[in-house]
Steps between C-alpha positions, in 0.01 A plus 500: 500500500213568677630777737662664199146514336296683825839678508408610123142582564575647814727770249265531265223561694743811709549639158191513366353644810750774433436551138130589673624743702730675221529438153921621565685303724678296288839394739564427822593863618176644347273193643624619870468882429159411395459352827607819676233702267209222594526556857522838487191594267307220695168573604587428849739806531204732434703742225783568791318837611761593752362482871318168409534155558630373157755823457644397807515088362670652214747687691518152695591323192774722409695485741492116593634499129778739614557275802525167248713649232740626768461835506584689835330753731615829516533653868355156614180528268354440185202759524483878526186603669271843448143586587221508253130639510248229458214695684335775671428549876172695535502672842154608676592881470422486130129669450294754312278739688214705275377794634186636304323819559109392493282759321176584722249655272380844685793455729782795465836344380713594809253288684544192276692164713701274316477095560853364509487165371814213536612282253677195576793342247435203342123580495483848365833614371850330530863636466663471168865438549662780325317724791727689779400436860344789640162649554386793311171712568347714210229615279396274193492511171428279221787548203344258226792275403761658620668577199766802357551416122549821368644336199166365398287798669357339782557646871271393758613790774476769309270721648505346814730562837584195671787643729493348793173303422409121469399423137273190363646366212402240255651199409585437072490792306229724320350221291531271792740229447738673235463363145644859363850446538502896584400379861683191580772702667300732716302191638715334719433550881840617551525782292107667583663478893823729355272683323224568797826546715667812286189676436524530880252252633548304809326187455352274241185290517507267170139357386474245284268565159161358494558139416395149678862549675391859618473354853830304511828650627798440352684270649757584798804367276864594607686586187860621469367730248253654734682791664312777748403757311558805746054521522267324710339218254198314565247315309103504578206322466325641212162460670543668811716806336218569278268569811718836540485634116228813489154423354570717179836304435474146607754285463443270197288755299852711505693175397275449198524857407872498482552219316220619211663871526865404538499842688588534882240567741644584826314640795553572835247290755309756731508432916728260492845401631675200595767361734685217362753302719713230308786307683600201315819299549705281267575129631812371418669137499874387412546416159849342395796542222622171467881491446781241478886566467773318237812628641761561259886312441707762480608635818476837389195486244309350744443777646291683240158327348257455252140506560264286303126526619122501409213548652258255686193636576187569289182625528251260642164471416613847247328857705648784336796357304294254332357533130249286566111578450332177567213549797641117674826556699766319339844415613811705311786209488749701362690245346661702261479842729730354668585132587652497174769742654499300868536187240821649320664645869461153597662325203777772528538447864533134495757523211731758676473331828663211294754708265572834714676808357781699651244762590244435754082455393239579673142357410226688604119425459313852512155537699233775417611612189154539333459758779761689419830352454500509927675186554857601274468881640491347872780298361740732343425780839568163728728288285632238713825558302637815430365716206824674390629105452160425199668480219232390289131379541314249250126554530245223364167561438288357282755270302241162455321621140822465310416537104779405222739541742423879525612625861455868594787646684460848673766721696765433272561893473606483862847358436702635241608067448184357450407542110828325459416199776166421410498540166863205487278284716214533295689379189626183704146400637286629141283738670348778335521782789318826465669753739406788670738717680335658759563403846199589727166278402214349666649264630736405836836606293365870544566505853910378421572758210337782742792371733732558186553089428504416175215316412381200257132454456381187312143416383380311210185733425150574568216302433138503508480304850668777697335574815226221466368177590646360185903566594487081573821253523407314193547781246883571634751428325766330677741413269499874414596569893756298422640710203443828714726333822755394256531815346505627848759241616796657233404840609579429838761318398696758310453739823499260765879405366632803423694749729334765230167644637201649256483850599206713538378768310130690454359370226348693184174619470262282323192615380192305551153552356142575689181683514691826566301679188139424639317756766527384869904335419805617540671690256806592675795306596625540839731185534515351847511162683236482743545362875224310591549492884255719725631811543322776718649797357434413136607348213878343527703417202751198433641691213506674213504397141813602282463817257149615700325791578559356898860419438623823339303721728745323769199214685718238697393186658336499804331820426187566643261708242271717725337735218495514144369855333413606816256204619585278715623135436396248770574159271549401153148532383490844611829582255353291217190716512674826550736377182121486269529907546833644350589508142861468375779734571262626778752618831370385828616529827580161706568482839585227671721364854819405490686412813263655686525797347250681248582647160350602188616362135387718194410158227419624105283203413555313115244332289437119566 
């Protein structure tokens, strides 16, 4: 009697503890999924940034769930390796040398000496890591902010010839950090280098604005997102650049004057040049996929698979993905972005490991997909089985804020069987699905349908805790992981059984809404899926969207875009800033690599 009683407690003291950490786990299958989740958005994994400790104790948990569910290696492994940037080798070559002609009252000019002075990085300037490596030597001039808006009037080199010269730009924007949403788009970093670069400049010296900050660099962060931008890029100590500005135009009487006139002030700075030297190097660790294999029954079905994955990895402490504006660091859990996904793989992996299909499964848990979707591309380029053999991927992202059994389903446009499918399976289980045909997305599914998979993309919606601190493990709902794996589960099912295959096809066009009608956006619609990899030659494609400007104008995958209107295109910044400058049904000429080979596509742009 006894034992049965601390037997009792015992269980009611388990569940309540779980009713703390989620208010849905209401059986046995959702109380261990919640498990999965709990570890997973744990403090002690960090937010799963990849190249860290906890992404790699994630990736560590995965697969010793693989190993006890009985999944198998593939090719003697359960991880696919690539490398990833998590910093930036400074080498002693980089340095600025200032050579200033000093006036001598009463002395004739040609008899004038200059005074080169050093600077040394980290103390007076410091790479930024969308520079080139290189060194550049020219003349100097200051170029206000930086900015070409000629949709809102404002041009700060006009009037002023910077070919071949090293301009001083400003940080922000006119009115200093842009509240005018006319500015917002002209005051990223990225775009003033493109700019500086096509009005034929050779290097950039950013300067912060006058501020307590005006001192600090930016911080040496690899990003993804950070690509060279074809210019030499550095950033300076606002103090020590101001010692070069003439008497009659020093530096932060100019500032003040721009942002009170909203009209450029450009000059060129008198006896002086520069020599800047920048060599900077990414560093790079191994990163994993995690996979694990569910061969098939039937000897012949076997042979061809179905791919369910999500991704693992988060941001960390947030950086540039993060929405977060509080000043104390804070840990980004990600419970719902994405151990709810990890959480449903699992449950499906565990199930199908018990109750296989005729076809074979593979299980895959995606790394640095935040940064790019570069885990499932270095998948699908490297798949440990063969491509040709996909017959269809299930992507889960996002799937633990289920709400009156609402589940979003995505790609369903990229079989001509789905509608039919989900919608009979949705009937059985009571969901309410909202569906969305198109087959590329933010998410790891994108790189499959660019390999012409058919794709399935589940999520259970956005929320306000996306990309913060707040994404925690008690506000999933696990029962609703539950619903989305079971829905999954017939899915698979119906194809997993079947000697029929869902076919591909390109799915429609659908039209989504932006800021495409405000000054400094986009109005034009190009329509391509953007590779994220580095790519010295310029900007290369993993596809093009059905029914667009790209696709009729005959783009392919694995393009690489080298110019668009006649500038050049180094990344994907550089095209989404070049797009803010043509109007619909405007012709331009693209030319891009393919195979090696280069060749120029006439595209007639159409309204957003």
């Amino acid at each position: 009697m006894a034992k049965n009683l601390i037997i009792t407690i015992n269980l009611l003291i388990l569940l309540i503890n779980y009713n703390l950490f989620t208010q849905k786990a209401t059986t046995s299958e959702a109380i261990k999924v919640s498990e999965y989740v709990r570890f997973l958005a744990s403090d002690e994994l960090e937010g799963r940034y990849p190249g860290t400790l906890g992404n790699y104790k994630a990736a560590d948990f995965i697969e010793m769930k693989f190993k006890e569910f009985g999944l198998k290696p593939i090719g003697n492994t359960f991880r696919h390796t690539f490398p990833f940037p998590v910093s930036y080798k400074l080498s002693e070559k980089n340095s600025i040398v200032w050579d200033k002609l000093i006036e001598k009252p009463g002395v004739p000019r040609e008899m004038w000496k200059s005074i080169p002075k050093k600077w040394n990085v980290g103390v007076e300037f410091q790479p930024l890591p969308i520079s080139e490596n290189g060194t550049v030597t020219g003349e100097v001039v200051f170029a206000g902010y930086g900015i070409t808006a000629k949709d809102i009037g404002y041009d700060d080199y006009e009037g002023i010839d910077v070919k071949g010269k090293i301009v001083i730009v400003l940080t922000d924007s006119a009115e200093g950090q842009p509240k005018d949403e006319r500015f917002v788009p002209y005051s990223k970093l990225s775009y003033k280098a493109m700019n500086a670069r096509e009005h034929g400049a050779i290097g950039v010296i950013f300067v912060k604005v006058q501020s307590d900050s005006a001192n600090v660099f930016y911080p040496l962060r690899v990003s993804t997102f950070a690509k060279p931008s074809g210019i030499i890029v550095v950033q300076a100590n606002r103090t020590e650049i101001a010692k070069f500005f003439p008497k009659n135009a020093n530096l932060y009487p100019t500032e003040m004057e721009l942002q009170k006139t909203k009209k450029p002030k450009s000059f060129h700075i008198p006896d002086t040049r520069v020599t800047i030297t920048v060599d900077i190097e990414k560093e790079t660790v191994q990163i994993p996929n995690v996979f694990g294999l569910i061969p098939g029954t039937d000897p012949v079905l076997s042979n061809e698979y179905i791919v369910l994955g999500a991704h693992f990895d988060h941001i960390g402490w947030g950086g540039e993905n993060s929405l977060y504006r509080g000043k104390v660091p804070a840990i980004h859990n990600g419970a719902d972005d994405n151990a709810s996904g990890v959480a449903a793989i699992l449950h499906l992996a565990e199930y199908f490991a018990k109750n296989p299909i005729k076809r074979s499964i593979v299980v895959v848990g995606f790394n640095a997909e935040e940064q790019g979707i570069l885990g499932s591309s270095f998948f699908v380029k490297n798949s440990p089985v063969p491509v040709d053999k996909i017959v269809l991927m299930l992507n889960f992202d996002m799937v633990g804020r289920m709400k009156e059994n609402k589940l979003n389903v995505f790609g369903t446009g990229s079989s001509t069987t789905f509608d039919k499918v989900v919608d009979s399976v949705a009937i059985i289980d009571s969901l309410i699905l909202t569906k969305g045909s198109e087959g590329y997305g933010p998410s790891d599914h994108s790189s499959f349908y660019s390999a012409k998979i058919p794709v399935l993309f589940l999520f259970t919606g956005a929320h306000g805790d996306y990309h913060l601190p707040s994404d925690d493990a008690e506000k999933i709902d696990c029962d609703g992981i539950i619903k989305t794996s079971n829905f999954a589960k017939k899915v698979i099912e119906r194809y997993g059984n079947s000697f029929d295959k869902p076919d591909y096809i390109i799915t429609p066009v659908e039209k989504k809404e932006g800021k495409s009608g405000a000054p400094g956006y986009a109005k034009v619609w190009f329509g391509i899926v953007p590779n994220f990899e580095d790519n010295p030659l310029g900007l290369k494609i993993s596809g093009v969207t059905s029914g667009s400007p790209a696709e009729k104008a005959g783009l392919q995958s694995d393009d690489i875009i080298t110019k668009f209107g006649g500038k050049t295109v180094k990344n994907l910044q550089d095209l989404t800033f070049l797009l803010q400058e043509f109007k619909p049904n405007d012709i331009v000429d693209v030319v891009i690599i393919r195979s090696g080979k280069e060749m120029t596509f006439k595209v007639k742009l159409v309204a957003r």
